[in-house]
VMD Tcl script that draws the C-alpha trace (Angstrom):
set ca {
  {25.98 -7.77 -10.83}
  {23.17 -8.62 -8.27}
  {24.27 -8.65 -4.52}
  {24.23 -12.50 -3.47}
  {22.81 -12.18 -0.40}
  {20.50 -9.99 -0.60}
  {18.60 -8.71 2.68}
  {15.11 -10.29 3.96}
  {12.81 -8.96 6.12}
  {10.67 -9.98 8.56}
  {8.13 -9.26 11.25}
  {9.89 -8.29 14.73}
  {8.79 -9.92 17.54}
  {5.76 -8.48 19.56}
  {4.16 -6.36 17.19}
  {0.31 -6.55 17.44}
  {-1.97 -6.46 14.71}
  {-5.32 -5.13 14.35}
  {-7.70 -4.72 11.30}
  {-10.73 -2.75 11.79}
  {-12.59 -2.59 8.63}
  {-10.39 -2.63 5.46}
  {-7.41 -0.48 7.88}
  {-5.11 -2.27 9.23}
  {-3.04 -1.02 12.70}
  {0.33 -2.45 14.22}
  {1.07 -1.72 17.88}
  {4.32 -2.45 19.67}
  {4.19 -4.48 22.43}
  {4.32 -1.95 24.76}
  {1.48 -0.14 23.79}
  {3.70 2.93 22.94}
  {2.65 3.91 19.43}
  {0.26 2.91 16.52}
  {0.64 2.44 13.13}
  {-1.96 2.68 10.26}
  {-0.48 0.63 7.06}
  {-2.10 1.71 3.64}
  {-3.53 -1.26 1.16}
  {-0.15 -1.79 0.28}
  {1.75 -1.46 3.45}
  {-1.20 -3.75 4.64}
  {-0.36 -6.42 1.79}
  {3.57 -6.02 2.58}
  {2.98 -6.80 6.17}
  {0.58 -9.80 5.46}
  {3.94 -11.04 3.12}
  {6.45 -10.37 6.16}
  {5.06 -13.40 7.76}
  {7.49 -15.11 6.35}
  {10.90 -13.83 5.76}
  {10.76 -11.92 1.75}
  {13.19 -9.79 0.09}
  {12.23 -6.41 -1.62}
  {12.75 -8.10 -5.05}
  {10.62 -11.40 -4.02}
  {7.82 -8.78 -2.73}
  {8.22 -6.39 -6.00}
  {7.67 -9.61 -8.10}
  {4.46 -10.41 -6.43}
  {2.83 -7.30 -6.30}
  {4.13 -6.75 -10.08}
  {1.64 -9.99 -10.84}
  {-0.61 -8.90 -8.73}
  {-1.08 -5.46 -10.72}
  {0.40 -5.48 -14.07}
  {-0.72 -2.16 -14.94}
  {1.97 -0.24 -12.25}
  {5.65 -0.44 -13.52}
  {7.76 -3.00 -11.79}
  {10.32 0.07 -11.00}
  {7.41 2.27 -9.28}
  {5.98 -0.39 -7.16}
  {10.20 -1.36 -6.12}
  {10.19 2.29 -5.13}
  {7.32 2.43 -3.21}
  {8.02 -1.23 -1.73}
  {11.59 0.30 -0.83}
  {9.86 3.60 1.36}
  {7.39 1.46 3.51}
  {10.27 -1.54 4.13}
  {12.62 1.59 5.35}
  {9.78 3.27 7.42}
  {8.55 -0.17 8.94}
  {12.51 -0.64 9.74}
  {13.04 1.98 11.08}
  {10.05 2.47 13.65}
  {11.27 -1.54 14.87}
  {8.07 -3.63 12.66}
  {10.08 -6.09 11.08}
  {13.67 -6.83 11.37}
  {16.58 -8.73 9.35}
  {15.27 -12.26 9.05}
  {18.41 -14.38 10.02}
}
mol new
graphics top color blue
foreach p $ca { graphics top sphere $p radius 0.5 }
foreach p [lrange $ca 0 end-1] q [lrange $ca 1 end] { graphics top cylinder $p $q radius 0.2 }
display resetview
């Protein structure tokens, strides 16, 4: 049975964004590290604008490229949510 509630993300507060080129870089607001996001870490963030789930965001990029398997693009979805969690990027959306 699917979870009811399941968990969406968003962007924390007072991350800065740069794109230079086709890269894309977040900063924290205090300047203290940078992050480089990938095409698709750049397409998740550009999604985390407004508050997503990993399913809602597999769905998407599923459309979006046909050709991957839905369970290989979860996966990978699943890694860069955890790693943008857990350097502070985006947050529980409430």
């Amino acid at each position: 049975m699917a979870d009811p509630s399941p968990i969406a993300w968003r962007r924390a507060a007072g991350i800065v964004e740069r794109g230079i080129d086709e890269a894309l870089y977040l900063a924290e607001a205090e300047g203290e590290a940078i992050y480089h996001l990938n095409p698709t870490g750049a397409a998740l963030w550009r999604l985390l604008a407004e508050p997503v789930t990993l399913d809602a965001a597999a769905v998407l990029f599923h459309q979006a490229f046909p050709e991957r398997a839905r369970g290989a693009i979860e996966a990978e979805l699943e890694t860069l949510i955890q790693a943008l969690a857990r350097r502070g990027l985006i947050v529980e959306a409430e």
